[in-house]
C-alpha positions as CSV (number, residue, x, y, z in Angstrom):
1,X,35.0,78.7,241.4
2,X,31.9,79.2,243.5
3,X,29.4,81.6,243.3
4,X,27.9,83.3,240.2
5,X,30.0,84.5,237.0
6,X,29.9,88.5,236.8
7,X,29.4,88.6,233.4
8,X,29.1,85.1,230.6
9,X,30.0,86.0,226.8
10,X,29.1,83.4,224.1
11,X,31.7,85.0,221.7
12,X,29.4,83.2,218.9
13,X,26.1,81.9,218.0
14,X,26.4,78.6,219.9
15,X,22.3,77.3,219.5
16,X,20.8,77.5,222.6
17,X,17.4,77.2,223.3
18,X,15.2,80.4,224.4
19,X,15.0,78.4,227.7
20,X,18.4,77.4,228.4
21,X,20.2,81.3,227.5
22,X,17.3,81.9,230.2
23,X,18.3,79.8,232.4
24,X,22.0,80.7,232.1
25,X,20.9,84.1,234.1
26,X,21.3,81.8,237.2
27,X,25.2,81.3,236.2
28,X,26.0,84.9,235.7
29,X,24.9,88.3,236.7
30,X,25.4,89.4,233.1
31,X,24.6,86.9,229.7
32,X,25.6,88.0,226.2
33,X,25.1,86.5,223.2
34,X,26.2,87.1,219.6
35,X,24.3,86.2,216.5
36,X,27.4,85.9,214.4
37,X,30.7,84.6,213.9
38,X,33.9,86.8,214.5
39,X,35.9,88.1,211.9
40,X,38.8,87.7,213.5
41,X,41.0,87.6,217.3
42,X,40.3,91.1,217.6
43,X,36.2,90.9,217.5
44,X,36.7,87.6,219.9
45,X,39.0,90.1,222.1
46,X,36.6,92.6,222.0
47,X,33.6,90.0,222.6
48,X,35.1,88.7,225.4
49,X,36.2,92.7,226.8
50,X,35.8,92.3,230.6
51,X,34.0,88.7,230.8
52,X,34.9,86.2,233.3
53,X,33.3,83.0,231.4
54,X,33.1,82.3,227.7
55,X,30.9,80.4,225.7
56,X,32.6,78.8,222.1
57,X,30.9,76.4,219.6
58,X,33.4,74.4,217.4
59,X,34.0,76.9,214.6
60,X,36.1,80.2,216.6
61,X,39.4,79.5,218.2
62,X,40.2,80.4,221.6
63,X,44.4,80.5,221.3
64,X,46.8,81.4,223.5
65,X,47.0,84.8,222.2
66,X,43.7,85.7,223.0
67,X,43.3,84.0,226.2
68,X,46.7,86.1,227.0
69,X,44.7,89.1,226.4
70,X,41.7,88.0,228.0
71,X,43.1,88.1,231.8
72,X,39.3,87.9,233.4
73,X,38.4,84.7,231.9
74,X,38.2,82.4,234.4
75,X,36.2,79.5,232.7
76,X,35.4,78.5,229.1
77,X,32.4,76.3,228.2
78,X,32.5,74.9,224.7
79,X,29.2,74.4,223.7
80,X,30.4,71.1,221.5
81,X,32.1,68.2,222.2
82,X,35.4,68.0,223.6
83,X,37.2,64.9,223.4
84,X,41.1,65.5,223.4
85,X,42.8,68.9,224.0
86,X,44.8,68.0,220.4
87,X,41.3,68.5,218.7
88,X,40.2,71.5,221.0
89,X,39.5,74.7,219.4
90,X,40.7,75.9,222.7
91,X,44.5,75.6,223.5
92,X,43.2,73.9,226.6
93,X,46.7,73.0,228.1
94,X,47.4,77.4,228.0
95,X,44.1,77.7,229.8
96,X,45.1,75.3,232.3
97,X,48.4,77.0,233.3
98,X,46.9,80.3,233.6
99,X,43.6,78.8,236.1
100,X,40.9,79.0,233.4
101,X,38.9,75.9,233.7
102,X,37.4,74.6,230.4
103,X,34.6,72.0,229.8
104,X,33.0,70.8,226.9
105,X,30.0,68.7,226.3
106,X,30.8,64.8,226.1
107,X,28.9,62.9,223.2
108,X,27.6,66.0,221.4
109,X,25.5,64.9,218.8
110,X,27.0,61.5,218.4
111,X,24.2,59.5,218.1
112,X,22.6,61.7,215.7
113,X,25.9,61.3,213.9
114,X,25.5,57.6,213.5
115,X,22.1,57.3,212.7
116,X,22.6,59.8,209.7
117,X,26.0,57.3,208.7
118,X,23.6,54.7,209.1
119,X,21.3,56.0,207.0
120,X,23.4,57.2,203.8
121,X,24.9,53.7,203.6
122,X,21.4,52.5,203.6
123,X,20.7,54.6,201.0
124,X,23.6,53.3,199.2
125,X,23.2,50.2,199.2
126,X,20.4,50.5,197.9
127,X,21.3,52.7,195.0
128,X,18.9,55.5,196.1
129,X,20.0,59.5,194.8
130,X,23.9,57.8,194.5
131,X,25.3,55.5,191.5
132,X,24.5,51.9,192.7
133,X,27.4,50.0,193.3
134,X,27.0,46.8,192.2
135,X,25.4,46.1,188.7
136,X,22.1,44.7,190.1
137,X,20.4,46.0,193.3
138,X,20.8,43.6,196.2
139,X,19.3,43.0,199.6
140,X,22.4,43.7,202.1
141,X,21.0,40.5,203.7
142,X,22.4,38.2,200.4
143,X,25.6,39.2,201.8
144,X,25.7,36.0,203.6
145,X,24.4,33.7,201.0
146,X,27.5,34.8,198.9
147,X,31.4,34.8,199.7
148,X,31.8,38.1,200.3
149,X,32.7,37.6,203.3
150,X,35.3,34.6,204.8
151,X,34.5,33.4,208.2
C-alpha cells in the first residue's frame, strides 16, 4: 500500500507519545485515538466504523469475526510485540487471506523485561521485601566456593 491511510483508528489506548500520535498525521488523513478499552466486539466494530488502518495494544482482540465486519481495513499495526501469529491478539493468518497487512513491533520492551527479572532475583537473593531462601544471607558469589554447582 502506497500513499497515505484515509483514516488510522487506535481502537484502544495504545501509549503514544504527544509527538509520535502527531506525527502519525503524516500516515493518515484522519488519526483517532481512544482513551479506553472496549467493552466488547461491538465497540471495537464500531471503533474501527469506516477505517482503513488499526492501531491494537496487547490487551483487545482483533478475530476473524471482526475483521469479517471490518471490510476497509487494510493494515493493522500492533503497538506491542509480535512474535508468532499463535500468540497474536490478531488472527493474523485471517488478516492475511483477506489482504490486510499486520505488523507489530519486534523486541517491545524486552530489555526492560530482563533488567526488571534481573533485578527481583537480586532482590531475592538477597532476602530483600521476600522470605530469604536460605537460612543465612549469602553473597551469590560463594556459589562457587560451595558444590552447588557440578562442573
Amino acid at each position: 500500500m502506497s500513499g497515505k491511510f484515509k483514516k488510522m483508528v487506535a481502537v484502544e489506548p495504545v501509549n503514544l507519545t504527544a509527538d509520535a500520535k502527531e506525527r502519525l498525521t503524516a500516515y493518515a488523513d484522519q488519526v483517532e485515538f481512544y482513551p479506553d478499552m472496549p467493552e466488547n466486539e461491538d465497540e471495537i466494530l464500531r471503533r474501527i466504523g469506516d477505517a482503513d488502518a488499526v492501531l491494537v495494544s496487547f490487551t483487545t482482540y482483533i478475530g476473524r469475526n471482526v475483521l469479517a465486519q471490518a471490510p476497509s481495513v487494510k493494515y493493522i499495526g500492533m503497538c506491542c510485540s509480535l512474535y508468532a501469529e499463535e500468540s497474536a491478539n490478531v488472527d493474523i493468518a485471517f488478516a492475511r487471506e483477506h489482504g490486510i497487512k499486520v505488523t507489530g513491533v519486534r523486541d517491545y520492551g524486552d530489555r526492560g523485561v530482563v533488567e526488571y527479572v534481573i533485578y527481583q532475583l537480586v532482590r531475592i537473593l538477597h532476602g530483600y521485601d521476600y522470605p530469604c531462601w536460605a537460612e543465612k544471607h549469602i553473597s551469590p558469589m560463594s556459589f562457587s566456593q560451595r558444590r552447588y554447582w557440578k562442573i
